[in-house]
Wavefront OBJ file of the C-alpha trace (Angstrom):
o trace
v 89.526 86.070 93.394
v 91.993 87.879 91.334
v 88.722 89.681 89.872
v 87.710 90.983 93.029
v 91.108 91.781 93.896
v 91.253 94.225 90.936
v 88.430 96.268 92.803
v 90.407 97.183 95.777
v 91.942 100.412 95.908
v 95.012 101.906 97.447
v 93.041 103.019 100.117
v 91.702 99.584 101.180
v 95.141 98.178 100.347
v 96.407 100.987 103.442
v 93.485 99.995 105.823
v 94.353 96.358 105.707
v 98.412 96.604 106.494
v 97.179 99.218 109.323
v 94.992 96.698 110.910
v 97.317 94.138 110.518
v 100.908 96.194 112.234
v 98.714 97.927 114.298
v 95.854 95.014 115.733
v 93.275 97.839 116.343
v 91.066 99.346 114.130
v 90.569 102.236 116.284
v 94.544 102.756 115.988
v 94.459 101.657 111.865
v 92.234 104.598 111.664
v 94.617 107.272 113.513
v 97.263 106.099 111.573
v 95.212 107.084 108.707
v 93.931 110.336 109.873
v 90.296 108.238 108.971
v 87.663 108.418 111.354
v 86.906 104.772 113.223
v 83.075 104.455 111.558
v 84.447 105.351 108.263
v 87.587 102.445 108.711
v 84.747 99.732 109.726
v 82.844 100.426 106.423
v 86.032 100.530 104.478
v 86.911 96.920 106.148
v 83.211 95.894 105.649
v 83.614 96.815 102.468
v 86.461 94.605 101.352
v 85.637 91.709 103.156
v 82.351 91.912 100.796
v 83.932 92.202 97.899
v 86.133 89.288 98.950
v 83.275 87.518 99.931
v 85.645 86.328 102.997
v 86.136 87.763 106.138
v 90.253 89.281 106.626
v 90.422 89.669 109.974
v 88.625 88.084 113.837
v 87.636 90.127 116.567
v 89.063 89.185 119.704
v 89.054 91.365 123.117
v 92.421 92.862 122.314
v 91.822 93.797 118.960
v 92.184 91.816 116.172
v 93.555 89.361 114.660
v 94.219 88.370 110.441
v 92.400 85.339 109.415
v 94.654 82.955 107.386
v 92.908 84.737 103.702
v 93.971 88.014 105.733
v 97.700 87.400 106.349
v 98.188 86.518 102.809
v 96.546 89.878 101.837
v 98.527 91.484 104.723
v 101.803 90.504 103.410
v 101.326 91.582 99.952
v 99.072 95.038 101.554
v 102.706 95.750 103.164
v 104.776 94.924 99.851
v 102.539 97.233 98.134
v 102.477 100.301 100.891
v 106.190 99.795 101.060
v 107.002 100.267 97.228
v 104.513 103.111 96.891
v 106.497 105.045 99.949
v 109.404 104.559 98.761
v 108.596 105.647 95.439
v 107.768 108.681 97.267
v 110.634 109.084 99.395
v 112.464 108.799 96.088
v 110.661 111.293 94.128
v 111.397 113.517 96.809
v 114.558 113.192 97.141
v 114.964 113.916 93.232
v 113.393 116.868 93.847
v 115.934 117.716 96.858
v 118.599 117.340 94.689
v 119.705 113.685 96.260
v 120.510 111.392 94.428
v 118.675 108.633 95.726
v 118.130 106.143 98.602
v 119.283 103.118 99.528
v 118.362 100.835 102.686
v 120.601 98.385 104.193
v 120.470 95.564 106.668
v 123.281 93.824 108.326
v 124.333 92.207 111.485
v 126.735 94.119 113.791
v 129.767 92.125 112.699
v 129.382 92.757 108.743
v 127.842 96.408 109.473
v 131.585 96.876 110.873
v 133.707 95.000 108.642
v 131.762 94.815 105.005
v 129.350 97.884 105.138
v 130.930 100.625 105.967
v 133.480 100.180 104.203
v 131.165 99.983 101.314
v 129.669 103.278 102.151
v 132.797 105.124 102.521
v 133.796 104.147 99.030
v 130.248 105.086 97.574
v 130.466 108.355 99.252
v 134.209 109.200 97.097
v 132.100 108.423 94.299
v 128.633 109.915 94.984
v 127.838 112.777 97.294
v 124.303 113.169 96.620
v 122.859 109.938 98.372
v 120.556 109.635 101.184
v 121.559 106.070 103.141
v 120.024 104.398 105.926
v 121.682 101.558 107.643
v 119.469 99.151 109.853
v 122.109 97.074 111.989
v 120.512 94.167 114.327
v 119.445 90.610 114.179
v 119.339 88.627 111.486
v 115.737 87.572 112.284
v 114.330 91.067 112.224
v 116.712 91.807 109.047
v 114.915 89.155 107.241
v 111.493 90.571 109.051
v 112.039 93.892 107.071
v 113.994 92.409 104.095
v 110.155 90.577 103.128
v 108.218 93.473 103.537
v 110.049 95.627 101.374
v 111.722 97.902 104.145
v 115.162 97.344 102.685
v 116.696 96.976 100.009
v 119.523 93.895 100.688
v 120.751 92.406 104.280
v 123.962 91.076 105.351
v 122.823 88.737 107.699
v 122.037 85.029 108.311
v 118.916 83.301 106.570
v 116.624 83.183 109.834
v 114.371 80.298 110.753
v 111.086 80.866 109.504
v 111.567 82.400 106.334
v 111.218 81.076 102.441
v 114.831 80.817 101.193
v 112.994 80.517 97.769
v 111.886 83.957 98.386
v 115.613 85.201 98.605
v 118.659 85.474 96.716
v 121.535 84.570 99.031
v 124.760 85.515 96.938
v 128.222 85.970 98.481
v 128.919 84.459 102.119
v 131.416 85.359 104.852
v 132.478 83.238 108.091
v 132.589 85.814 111.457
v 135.179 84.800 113.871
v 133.947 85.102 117.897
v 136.498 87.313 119.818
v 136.078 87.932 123.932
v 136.379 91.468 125.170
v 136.591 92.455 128.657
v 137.243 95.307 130.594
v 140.903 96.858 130.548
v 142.334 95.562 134.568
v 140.422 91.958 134.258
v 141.778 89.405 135.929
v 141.931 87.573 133.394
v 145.230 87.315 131.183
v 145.240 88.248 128.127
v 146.723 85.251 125.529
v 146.020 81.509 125.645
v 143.290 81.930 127.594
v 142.000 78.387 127.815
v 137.668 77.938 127.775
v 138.136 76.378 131.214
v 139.383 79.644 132.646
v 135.938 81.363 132.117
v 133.728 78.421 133.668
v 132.973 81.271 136.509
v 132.823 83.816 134.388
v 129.387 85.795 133.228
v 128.136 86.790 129.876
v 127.003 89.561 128.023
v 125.724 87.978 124.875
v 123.181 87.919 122.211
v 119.602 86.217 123.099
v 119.663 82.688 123.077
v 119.058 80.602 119.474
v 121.214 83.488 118.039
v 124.194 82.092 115.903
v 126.402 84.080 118.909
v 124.679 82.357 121.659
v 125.173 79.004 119.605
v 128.233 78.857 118.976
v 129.378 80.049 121.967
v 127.411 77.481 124.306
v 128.458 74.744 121.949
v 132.127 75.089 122.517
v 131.716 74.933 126.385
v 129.995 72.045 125.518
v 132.982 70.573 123.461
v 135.264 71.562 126.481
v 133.174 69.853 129.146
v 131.680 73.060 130.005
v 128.342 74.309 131.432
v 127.332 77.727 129.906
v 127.429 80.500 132.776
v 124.197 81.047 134.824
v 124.983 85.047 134.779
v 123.520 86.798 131.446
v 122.630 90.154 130.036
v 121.238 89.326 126.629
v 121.778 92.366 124.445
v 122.361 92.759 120.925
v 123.566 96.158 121.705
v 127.131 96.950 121.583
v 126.711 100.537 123.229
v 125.507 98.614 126.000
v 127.848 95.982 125.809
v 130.264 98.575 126.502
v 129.209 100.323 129.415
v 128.319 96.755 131.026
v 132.049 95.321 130.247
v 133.694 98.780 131.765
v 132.006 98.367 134.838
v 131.994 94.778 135.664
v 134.068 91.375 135.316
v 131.722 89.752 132.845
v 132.676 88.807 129.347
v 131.601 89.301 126.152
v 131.893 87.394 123.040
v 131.867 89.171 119.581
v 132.836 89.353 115.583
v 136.462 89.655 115.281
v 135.780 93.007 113.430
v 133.710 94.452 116.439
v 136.171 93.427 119.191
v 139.009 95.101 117.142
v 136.466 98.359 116.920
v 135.818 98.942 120.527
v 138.566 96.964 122.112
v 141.532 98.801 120.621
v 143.704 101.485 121.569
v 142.908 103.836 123.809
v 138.968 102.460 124.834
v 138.907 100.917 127.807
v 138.150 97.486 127.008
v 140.859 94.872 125.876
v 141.009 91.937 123.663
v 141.051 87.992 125.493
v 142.796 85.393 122.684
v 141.491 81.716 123.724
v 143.528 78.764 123.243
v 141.183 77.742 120.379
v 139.185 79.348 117.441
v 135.492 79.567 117.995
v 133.474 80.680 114.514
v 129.728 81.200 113.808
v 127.891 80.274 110.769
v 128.452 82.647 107.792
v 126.419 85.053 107.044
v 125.095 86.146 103.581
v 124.201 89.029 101.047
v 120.644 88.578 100.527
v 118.178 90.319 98.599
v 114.444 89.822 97.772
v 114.083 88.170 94.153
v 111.083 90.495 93.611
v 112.644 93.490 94.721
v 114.185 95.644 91.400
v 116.980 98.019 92.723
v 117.568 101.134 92.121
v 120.732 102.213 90.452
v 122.336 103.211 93.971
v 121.175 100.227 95.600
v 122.662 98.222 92.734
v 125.898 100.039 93.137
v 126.122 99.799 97.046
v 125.573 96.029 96.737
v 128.184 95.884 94.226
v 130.819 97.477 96.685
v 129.186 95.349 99.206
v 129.929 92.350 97.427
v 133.614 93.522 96.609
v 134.632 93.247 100.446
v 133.116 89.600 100.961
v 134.790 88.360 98.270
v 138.456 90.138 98.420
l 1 2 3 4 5 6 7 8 9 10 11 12 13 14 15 16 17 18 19 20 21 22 23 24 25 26 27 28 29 30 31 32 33 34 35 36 37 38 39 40 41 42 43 44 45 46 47 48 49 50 51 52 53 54 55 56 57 58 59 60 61 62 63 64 65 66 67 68 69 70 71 72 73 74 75 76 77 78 79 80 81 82 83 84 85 86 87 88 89 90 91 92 93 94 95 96 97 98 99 100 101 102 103 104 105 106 107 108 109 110 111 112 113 114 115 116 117 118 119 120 121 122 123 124 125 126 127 128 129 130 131 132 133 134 135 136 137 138 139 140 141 142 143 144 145 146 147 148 149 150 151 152 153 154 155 156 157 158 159 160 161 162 163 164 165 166 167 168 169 170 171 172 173 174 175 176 177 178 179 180 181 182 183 184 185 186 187 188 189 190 191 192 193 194 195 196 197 198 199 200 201 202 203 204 205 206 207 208 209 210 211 212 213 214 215 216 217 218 219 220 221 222 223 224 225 226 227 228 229 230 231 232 233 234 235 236 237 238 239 240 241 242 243 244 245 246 247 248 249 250 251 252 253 254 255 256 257 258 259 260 261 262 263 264 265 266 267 268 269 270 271 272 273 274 275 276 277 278 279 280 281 282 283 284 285 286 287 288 289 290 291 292 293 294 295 296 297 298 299 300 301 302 303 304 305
């Protein structure tokens, strides 16, 4: 097999990870600015050489067999390094510096990363960041295929911790923010007095969303029937201004958009709710770049002081 593999090209390397994000060849082949005929004999082509077929034809498309998901996921590793290579070399010859590309949940993209990325920016000008804030599960989703460089997130069901690094840690504190006028008061509130009270929360089987339905639990609670799952916190925001629902967060983001001036305010329970740590995590075949290395190292100074 690894014979044959050393036959494949770039090119058939680029056809496969089409098919596979896109589950049409017909849409693989726009993507590739590749007529449809000439994608089929490209696919033909490596499945020959294989001597196994990569992918089943179903009537919505198409699927990877389990050869072709293995091939997939390395297809994507390999497109992802080469573009980024790219995007690199270009930005050398832009006069950047470089590029970096960061994961993290909303509570650490608040209190850890930008932090970091202020103090990179005193000591570099010339550097082209992108910041991917979300959940942890699609963090770790990009994270394996090569689409950034380290995440400050959670280790998400599903994935290889073997594959991963996990290095420093931090515990995120939930906080309740409602809108400013709630009748709700605003210290001591005990769990009890939101039993009526509605949500606006992350998905369920989100750390959030656990640890916030086990302490009702704790307290003798059910969980409220009214939810607006959003990971959002723009539209956390406008749902809290204009409504009596409540929403729990990181300590960090609470103190962002709840403070003076915004028209949300702070709740302080009678009790301390927390949610599993999260974790600086990087892909142990992943090499950094210099300003990659160097944002991670700032990252890593705010966990740990």
């Amino acid at each position: 097999m690894s014979h044959d593999l050393a036959k494949l090209q770039l090119r058939h390397y680029r056809l496969i990870d089409a098919i596979a994000s896109q589950g049409q060849l017909s849409v693989a082949a726009e993507v590739l600015a590749v007529s449809q005929p000439a994608a089929s004999r490209m696919l033909a082509e490596v499945e020959r050489t294989l001597g196994a077929p990569l992918f089943e034809r179903h009537p919505k498309g198409m699927r990877p067999t389990p050869l072709g998901e293995v091939l997939a996921r390395r297809a994507r590793w390999l497109v992802s390094e080469l573009d980024e290579a790219a995007a690199e070399l270009a930005a050398f010859r832009a006069g950047r510096f470089g590029t970096v590309r960061i994961g993290a949940v909303t509570g650490a993209a608040v209190a850890i990363v930008a932090p970091a990325i202020r103090a990179l920016g005193v000591e570099r000008a010339d550097t082209d960041i992108h910041v991917e804030v979300g959940p942890s599960g699609e963090l770790m989703a990009a994270l394996e295929a090569g689409e950034l460089d380290f995440a400050v997130c959670r280790l998400a069901q599903g994935f290889d911790a073997r594959t991963f690094e996990l290095l420093d840690s931090h515990v995120e504190e939930v906080r309740l923010v409602v809108r400013e006028g709630h009748p709700l008061p605003r210290h001591r509130v005990p769990l009890a007095a939101l039993a009526g009270a509605g949500w606006v929360i992350q998905s369920s089987g989100t750390p959030m969303r656990a640890a916030m339905e086990a302490a009702y639990v704790a307290a003798g609670l059910a969980p409220p029937t009214e939810i607006v799952n959003t990971s959002s916190t723009l539209v956390t925001m406008a749902l809290l201004a204009q409504s009596d629902l409540v929403a729990p967060v990181a300590r960090e983001v609470a103190e962002l958009i709840a403070g003076p001036g915004m028209p949300l305010r702070r709740l302080a329970l009678d009790r301390e709710i927390v949610i599993s740590p999260y974790h600086l995590i990087r892909h142990r075949a992943r090499p950094l770049t210099p300003l990659a290395a160097r944002l991670m190292a700032l990252v890593t100074e705010r966990m740990t002081g």
